[in-house]
N, C-alpha and C positions, 0 to 999 in steps of 0.2 A: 469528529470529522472536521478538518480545518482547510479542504480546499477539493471542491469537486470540478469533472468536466468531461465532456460528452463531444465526439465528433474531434473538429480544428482546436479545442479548448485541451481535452484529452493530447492530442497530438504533441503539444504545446508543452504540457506538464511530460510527457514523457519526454521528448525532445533537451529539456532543462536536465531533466535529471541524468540524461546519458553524457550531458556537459560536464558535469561535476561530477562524473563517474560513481555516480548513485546508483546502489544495486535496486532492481525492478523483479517484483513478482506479480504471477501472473493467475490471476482464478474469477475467469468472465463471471460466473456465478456469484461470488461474495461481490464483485462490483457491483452486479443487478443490486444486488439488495443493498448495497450500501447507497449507490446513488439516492436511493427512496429517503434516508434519512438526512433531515435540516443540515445546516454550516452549523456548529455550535451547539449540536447536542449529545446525544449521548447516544453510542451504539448499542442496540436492543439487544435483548438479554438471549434472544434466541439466535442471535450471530456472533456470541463470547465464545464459542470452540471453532467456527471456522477464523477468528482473529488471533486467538491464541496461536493457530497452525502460522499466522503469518509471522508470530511475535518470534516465534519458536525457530520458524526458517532465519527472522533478523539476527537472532542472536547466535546460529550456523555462521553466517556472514559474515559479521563482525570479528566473532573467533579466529576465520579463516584469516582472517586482514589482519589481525596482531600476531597471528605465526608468521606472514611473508613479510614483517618486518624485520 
C-alpha cells in the first residue's frame, strides 16, 4: 500500500487519476480492508484473491489499451 485516503483525501486521488486518464476500480469492500492496513507494508494474506481479481481486471485494461493503438 503506497498511498491511502478517506473523505476530501479520497476525492483528491481519484480526481488526479481521472486527469491522467488512469483507469479506476471499484470494490468498497477490499477498500474497508485495505484501509486498515499501514503505508508500507504488506497486504495480508487473506486479501491475496480479492487483489489478485484487481491485478487480473489491470491487466484486462492494459490489453485493451495496446489493441486501440
Amino acid at each position: 500500500v503506497i498511498a491511502s485516503g478517506v473523505g476530501e483525501v479520497a476525492k483528491r486521488i481519484i480526481q488526479k487519476a481521472k486527469e491522467y486518464d488512469i483507469a479506476l476500480f471499484s470494490n468498497p469492500m477490499l477498500v474497508d480492508s485495505l484501509l486498515k492496513v499501514e503505508l508500507d507494508c504488506a497486504i495480508p494474506e487473506e486479501l491475496y484473491e480479492s487483489v489478485v481479481q484487481v491485478f487480473l481486471w489491470l491487466n484486462s485494461v492494459e490489453n485493451n489499451a495496446q489493441m486501440s493503438q
